[in-house]
mmCIF file of the N, C-alpha and C atoms, coordinates in Angstrom:
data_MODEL
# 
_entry.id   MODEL 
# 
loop_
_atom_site.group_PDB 
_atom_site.id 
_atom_site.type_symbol 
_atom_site.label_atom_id 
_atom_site.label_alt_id 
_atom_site.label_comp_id 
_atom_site.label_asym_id 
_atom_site.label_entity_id 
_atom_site.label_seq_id 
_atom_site.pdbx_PDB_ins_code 
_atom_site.Cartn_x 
_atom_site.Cartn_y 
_atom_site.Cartn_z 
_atom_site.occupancy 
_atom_site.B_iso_or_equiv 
_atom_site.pdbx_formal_charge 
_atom_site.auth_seq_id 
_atom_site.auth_comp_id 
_atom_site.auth_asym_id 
_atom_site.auth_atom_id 
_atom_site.pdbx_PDB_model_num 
ATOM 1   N N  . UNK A 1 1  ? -152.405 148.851 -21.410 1.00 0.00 ? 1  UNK A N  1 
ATOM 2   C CA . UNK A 1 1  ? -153.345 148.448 -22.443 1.00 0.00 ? 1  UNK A CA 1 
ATOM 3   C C  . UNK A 1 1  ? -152.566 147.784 -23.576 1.00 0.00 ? 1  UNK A C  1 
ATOM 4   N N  . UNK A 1 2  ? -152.505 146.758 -23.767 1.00 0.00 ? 2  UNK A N  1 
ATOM 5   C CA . UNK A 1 2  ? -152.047 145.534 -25.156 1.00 0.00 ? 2  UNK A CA 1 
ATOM 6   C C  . UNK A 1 2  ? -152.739 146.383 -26.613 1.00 0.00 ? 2  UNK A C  1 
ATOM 7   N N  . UNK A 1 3  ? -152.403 145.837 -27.269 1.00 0.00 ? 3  UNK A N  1 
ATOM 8   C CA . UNK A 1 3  ? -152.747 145.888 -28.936 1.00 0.00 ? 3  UNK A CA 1 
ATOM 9   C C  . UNK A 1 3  ? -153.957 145.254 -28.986 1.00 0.00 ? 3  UNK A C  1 
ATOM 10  N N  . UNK A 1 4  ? -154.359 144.065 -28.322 1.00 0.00 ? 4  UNK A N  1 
ATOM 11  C CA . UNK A 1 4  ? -155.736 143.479 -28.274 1.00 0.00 ? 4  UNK A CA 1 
ATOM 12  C C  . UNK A 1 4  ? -157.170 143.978 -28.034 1.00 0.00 ? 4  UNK A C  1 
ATOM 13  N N  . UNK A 1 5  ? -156.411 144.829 -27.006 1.00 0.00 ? 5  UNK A N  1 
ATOM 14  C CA . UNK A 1 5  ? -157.706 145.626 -26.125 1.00 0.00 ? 5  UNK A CA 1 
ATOM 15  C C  . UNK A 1 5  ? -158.253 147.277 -26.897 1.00 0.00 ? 5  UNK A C  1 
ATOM 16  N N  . UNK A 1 6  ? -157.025 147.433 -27.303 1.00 0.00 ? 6  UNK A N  1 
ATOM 17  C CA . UNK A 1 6  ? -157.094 148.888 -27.910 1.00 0.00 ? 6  UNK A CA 1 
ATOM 18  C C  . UNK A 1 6  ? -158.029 148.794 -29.352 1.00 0.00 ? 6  UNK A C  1 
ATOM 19  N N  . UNK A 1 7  ? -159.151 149.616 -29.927 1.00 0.00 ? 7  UNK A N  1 
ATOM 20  C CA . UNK A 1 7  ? -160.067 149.427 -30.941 1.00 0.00 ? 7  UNK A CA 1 
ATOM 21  C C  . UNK A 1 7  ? -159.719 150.241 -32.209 1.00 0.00 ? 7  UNK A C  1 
ATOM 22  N N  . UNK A 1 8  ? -160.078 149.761 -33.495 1.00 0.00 ? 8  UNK A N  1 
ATOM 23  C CA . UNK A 1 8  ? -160.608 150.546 -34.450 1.00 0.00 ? 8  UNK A CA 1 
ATOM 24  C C  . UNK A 1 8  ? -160.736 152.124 -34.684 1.00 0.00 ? 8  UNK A C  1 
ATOM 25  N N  . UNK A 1 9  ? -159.862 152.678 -34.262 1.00 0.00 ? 9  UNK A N  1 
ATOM 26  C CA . UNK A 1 9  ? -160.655 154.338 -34.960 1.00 0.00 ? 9  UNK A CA 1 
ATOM 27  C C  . UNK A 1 9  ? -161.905 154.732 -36.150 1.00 0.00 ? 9  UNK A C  1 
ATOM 28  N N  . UNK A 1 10 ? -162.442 153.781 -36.625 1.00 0.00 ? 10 UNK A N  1 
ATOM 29  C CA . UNK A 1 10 ? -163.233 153.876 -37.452 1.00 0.00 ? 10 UNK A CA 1 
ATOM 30  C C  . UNK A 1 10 ? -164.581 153.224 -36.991 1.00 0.00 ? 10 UNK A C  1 
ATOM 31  N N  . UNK A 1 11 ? -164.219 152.183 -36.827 1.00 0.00 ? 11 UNK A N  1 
ATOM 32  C CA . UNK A 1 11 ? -165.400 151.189 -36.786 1.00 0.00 ? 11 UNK A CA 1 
ATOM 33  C C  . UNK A 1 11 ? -165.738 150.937 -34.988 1.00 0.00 ? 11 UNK A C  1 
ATOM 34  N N  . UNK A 1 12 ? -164.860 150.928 -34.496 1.00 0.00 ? 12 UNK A N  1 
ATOM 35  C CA . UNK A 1 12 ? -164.193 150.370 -32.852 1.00 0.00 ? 12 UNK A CA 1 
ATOM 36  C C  . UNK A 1 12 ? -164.190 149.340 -32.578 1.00 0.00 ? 12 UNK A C  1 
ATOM 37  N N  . UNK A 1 13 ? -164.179 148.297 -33.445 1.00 0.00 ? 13 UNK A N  1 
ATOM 38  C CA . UNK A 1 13 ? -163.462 146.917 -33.181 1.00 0.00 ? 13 UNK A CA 1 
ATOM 39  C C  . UNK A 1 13 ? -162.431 146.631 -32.972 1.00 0.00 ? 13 UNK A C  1 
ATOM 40  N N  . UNK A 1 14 ? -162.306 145.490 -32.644 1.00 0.00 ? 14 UNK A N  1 
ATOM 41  C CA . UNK A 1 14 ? -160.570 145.234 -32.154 1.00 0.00 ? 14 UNK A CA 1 
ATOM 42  C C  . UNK A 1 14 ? -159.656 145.286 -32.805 1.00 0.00 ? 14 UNK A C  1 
ATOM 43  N N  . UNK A 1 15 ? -158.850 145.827 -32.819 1.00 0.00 ? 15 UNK A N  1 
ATOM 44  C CA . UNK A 1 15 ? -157.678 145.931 -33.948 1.00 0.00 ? 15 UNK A CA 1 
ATOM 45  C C  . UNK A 1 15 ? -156.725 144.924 -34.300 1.00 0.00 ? 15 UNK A C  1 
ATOM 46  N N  . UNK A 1 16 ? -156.200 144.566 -35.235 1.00 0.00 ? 16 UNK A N  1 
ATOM 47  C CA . UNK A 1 16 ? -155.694 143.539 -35.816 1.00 0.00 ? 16 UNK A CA 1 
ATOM 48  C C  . UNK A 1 16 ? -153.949 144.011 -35.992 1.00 0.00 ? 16 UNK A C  1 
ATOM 49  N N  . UNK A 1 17 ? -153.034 143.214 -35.650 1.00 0.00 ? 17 UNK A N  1 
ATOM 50  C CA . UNK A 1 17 ? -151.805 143.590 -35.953 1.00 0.00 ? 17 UNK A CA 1 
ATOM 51  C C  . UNK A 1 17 ? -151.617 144.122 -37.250 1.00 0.00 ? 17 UNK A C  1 
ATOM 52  N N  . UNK A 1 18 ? -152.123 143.120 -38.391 1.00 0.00 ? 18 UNK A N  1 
ATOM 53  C CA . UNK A 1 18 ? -151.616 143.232 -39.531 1.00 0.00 ? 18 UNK A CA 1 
ATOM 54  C C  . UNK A 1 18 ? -151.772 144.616 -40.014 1.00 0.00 ? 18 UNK A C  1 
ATOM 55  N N  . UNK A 1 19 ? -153.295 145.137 -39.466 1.00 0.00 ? 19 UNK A N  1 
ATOM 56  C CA . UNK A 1 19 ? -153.885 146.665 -40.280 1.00 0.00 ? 19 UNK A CA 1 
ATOM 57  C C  . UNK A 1 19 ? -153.537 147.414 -39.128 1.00 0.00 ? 19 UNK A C  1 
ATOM 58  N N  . UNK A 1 20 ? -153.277 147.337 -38.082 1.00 0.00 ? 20 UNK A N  1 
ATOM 59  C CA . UNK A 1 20 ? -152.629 148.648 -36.835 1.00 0.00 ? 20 UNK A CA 1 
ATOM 60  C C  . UNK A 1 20 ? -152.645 149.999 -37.623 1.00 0.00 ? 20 UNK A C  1 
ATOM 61  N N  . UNK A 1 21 ? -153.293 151.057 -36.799 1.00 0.00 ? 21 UNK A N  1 
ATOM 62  C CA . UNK A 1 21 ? -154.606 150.777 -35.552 1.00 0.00 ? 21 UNK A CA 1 
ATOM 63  C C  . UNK A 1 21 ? -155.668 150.402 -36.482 1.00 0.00 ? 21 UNK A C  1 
ATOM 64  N N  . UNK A 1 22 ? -155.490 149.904 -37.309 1.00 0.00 ? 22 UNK A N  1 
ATOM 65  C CA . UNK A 1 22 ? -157.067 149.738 -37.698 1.00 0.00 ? 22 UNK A CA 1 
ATOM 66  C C  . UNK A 1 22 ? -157.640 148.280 -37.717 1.00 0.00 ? 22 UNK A C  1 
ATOM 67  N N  . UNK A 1 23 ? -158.617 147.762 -37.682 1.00 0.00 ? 23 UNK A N  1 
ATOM 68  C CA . UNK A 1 23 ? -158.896 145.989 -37.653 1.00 0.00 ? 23 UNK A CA 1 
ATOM 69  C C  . UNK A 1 23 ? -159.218 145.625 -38.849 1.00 0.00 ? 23 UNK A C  1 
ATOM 70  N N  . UNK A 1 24 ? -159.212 145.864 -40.350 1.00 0.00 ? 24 UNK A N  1 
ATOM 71  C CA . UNK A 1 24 ? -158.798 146.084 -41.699 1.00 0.00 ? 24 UNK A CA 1 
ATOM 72  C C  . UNK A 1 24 ? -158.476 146.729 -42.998 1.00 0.00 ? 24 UNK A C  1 
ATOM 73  N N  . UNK A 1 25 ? -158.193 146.015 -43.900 1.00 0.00 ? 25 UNK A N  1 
ATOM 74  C CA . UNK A 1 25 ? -158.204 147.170 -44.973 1.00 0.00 ? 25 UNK A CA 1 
ATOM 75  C C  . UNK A 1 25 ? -159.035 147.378 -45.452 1.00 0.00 ? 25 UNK A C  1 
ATOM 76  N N  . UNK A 1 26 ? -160.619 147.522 -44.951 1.00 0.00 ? 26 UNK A N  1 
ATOM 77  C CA . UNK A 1 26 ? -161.588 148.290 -45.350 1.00 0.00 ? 26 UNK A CA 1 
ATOM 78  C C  . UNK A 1 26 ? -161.272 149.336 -44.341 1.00 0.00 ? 26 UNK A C  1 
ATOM 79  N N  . UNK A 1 27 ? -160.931 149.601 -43.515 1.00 0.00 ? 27 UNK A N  1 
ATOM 80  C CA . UNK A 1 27 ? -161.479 150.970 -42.365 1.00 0.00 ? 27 UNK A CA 1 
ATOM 81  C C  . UNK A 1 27 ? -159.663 151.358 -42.902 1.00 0.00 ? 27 UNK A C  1 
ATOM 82  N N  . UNK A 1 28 ? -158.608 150.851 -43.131 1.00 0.00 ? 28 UNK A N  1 
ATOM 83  C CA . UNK A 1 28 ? -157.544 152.115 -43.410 1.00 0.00 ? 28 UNK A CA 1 
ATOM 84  C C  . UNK A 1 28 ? -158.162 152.552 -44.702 1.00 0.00 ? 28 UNK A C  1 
ATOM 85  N N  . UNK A 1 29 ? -158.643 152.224 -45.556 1.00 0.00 ? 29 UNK A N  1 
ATOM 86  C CA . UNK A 1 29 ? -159.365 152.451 -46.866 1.00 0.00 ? 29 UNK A CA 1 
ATOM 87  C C  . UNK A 1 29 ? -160.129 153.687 -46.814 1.00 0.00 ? 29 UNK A C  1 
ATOM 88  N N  . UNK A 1 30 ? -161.292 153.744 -46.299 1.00 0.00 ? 30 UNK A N  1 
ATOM 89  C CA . UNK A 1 30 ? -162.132 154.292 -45.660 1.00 0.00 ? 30 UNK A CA 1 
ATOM 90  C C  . UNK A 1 30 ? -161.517 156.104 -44.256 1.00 0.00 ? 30 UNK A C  1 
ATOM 91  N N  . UNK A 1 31 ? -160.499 155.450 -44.132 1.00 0.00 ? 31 UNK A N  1 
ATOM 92  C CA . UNK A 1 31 ? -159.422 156.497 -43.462 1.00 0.00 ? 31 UNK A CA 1 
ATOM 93  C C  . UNK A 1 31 ? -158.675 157.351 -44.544 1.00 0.00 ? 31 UNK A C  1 
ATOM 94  N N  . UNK A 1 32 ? -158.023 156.831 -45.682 1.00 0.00 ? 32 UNK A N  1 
ATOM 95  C CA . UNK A 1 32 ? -157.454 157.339 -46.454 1.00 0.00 ? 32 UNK A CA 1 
ATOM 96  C C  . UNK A 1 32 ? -158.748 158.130 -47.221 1.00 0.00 ? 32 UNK A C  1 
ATOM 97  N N  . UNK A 1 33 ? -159.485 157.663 -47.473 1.00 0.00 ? 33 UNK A N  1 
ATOM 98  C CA . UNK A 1 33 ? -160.538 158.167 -48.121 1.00 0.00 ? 33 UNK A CA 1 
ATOM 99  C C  . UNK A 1 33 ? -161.151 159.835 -47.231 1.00 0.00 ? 33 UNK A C  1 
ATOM 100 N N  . UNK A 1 34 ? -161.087 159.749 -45.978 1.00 0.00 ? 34 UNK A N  1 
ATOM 101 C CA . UNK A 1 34 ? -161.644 160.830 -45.129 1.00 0.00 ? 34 UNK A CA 1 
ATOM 102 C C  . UNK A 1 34 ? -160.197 161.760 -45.208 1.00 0.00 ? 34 UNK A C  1 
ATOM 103 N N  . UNK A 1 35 ? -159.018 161.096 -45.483 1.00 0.00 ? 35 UNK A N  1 
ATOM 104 C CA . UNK A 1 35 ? -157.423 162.265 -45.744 1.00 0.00 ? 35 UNK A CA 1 
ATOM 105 C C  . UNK A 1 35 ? -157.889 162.926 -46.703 1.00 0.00 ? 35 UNK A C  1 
ATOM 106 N N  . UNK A 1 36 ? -157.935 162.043 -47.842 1.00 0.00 ? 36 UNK A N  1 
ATOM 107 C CA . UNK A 1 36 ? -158.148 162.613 -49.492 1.00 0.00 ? 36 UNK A CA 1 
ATOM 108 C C  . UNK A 1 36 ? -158.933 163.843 -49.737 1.00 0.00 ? 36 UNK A C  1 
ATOM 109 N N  . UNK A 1 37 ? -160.302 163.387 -49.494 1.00 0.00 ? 37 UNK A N  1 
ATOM 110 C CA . UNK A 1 37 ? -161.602 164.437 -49.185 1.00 0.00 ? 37 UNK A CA 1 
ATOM 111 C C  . UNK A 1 37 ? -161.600 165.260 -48.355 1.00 0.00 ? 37 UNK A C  1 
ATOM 112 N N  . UNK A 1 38 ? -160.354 165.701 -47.075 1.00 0.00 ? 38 UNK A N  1 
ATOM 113 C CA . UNK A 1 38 ? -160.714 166.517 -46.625 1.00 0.00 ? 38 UNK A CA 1 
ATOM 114 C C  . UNK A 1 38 ? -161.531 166.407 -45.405 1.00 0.00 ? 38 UNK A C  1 
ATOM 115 N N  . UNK A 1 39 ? -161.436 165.192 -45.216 1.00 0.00 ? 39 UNK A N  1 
ATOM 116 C CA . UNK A 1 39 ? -162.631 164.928 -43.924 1.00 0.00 ? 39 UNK A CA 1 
ATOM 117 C C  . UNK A 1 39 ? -161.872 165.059 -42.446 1.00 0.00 ? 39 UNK A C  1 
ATOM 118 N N  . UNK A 1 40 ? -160.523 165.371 -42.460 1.00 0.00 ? 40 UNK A N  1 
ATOM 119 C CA . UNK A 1 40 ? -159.698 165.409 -41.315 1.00 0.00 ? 40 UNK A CA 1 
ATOM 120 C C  . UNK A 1 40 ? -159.327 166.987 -41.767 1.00 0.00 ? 40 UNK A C  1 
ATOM 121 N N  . UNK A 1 41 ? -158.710 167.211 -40.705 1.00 0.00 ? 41 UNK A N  1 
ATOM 122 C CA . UNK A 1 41 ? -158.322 169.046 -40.539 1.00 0.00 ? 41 UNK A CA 1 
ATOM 123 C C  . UNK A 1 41 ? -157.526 169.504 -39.304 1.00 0.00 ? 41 UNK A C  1 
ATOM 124 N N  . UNK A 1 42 ? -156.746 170.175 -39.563 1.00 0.00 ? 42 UNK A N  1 
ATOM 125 C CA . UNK A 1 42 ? -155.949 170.336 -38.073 1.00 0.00 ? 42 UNK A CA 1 
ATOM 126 C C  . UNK A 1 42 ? -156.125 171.908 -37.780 1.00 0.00 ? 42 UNK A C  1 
ATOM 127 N N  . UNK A 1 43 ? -156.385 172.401 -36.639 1.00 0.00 ? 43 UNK A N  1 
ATOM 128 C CA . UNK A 1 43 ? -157.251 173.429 -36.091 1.00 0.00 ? 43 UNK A CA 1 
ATOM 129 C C  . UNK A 1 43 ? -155.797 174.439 -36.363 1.00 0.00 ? 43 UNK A C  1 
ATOM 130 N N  . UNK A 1 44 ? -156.499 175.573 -36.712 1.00 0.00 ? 44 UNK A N  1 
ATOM 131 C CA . UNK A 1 44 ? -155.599 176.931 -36.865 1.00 0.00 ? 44 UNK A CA 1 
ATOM 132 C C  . UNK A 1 44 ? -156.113 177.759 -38.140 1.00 0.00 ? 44 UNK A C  1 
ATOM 133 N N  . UNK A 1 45 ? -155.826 178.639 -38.398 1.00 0.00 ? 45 UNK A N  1 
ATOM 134 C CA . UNK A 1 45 ? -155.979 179.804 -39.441 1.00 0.00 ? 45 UNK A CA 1 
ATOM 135 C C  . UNK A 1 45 ? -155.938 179.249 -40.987 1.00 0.00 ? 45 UNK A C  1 
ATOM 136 N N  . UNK A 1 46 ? -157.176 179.474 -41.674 1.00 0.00 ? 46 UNK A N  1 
ATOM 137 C CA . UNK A 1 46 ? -156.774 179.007 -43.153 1.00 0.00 ? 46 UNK A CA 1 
ATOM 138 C C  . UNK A 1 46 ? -155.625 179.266 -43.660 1.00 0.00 ? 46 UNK A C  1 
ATOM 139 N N  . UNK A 1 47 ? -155.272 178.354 -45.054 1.00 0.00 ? 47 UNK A N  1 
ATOM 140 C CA . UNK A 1 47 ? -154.096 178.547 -45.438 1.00 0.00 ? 47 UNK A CA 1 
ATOM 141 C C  . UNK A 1 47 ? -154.415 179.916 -46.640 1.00 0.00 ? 47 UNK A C  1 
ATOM 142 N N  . UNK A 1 48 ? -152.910 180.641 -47.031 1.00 0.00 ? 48 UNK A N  1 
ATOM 143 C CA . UNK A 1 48 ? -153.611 181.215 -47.991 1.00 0.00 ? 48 UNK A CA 1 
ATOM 144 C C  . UNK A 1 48 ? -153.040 180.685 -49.093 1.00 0.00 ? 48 UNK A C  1 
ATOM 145 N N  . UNK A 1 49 ? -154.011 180.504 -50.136 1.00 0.00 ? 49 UNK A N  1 
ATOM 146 C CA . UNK A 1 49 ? -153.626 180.446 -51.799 1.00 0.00 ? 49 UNK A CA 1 
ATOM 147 C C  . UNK A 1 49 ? -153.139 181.019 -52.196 1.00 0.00 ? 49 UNK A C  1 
ATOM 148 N N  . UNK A 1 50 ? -151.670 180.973 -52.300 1.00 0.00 ? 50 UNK A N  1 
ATOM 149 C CA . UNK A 1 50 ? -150.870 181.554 -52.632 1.00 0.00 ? 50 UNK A CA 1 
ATOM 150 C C  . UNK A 1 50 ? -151.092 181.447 -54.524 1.00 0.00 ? 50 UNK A C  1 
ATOM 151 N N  . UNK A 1 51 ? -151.229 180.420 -54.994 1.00 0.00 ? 51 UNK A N  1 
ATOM 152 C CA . UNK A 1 51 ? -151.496 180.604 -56.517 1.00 0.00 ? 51 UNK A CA 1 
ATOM 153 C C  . UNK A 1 51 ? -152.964 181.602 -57.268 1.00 0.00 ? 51 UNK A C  1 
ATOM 154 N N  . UNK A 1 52 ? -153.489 182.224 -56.178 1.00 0.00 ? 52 UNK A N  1 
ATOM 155 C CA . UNK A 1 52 ? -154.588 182.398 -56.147 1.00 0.00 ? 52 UNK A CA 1 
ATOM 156 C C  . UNK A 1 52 ? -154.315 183.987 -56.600 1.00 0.00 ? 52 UNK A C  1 
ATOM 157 N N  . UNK A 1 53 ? -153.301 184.579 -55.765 1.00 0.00 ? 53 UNK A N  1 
ATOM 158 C CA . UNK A 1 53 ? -152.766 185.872 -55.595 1.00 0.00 ? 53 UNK A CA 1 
ATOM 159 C C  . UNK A 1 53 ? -152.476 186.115 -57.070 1.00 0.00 ? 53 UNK A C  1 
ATOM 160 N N  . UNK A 1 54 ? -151.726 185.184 -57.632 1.00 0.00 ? 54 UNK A N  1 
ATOM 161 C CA . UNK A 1 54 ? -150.823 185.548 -59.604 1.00 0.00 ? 54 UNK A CA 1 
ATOM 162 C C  . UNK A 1 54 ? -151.866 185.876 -60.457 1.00 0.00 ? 54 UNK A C  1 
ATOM 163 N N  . UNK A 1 55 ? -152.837 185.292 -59.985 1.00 0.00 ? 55 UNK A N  1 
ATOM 164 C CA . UNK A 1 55 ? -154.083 185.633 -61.558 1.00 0.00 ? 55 UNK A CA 1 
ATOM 165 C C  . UNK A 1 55 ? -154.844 186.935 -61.729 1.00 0.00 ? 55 UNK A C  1 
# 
């Protein structure tokens, strides 16, 4: 599978070298935006708040 054929994680259009993997800087935009907020998550046990414990 080429760079041509492979799509968008966001949108699923074709992806563009320049924005890899994404096909612009609206959808890495839009990606960073789902990091920021919390909209991604990696599976396992909450963390604990550790600053949470001092008060």
């Amino acid at each position: 599978m080429t760079a041509a054929t492979r799509r968008c994680p966001i949108c699923r259009k074709p992806r563009v070298a320049e924005h890899a993997p994404f096909c612009s800087t609206r959808c890495k935009d839009r990606d960073l935006v789902r990091w920021l907020d919390d909209g991604y998550a990696l599976p396992g046990p909450r963390a604990v708040d550790e600053d949470a414990d001092k008060a």
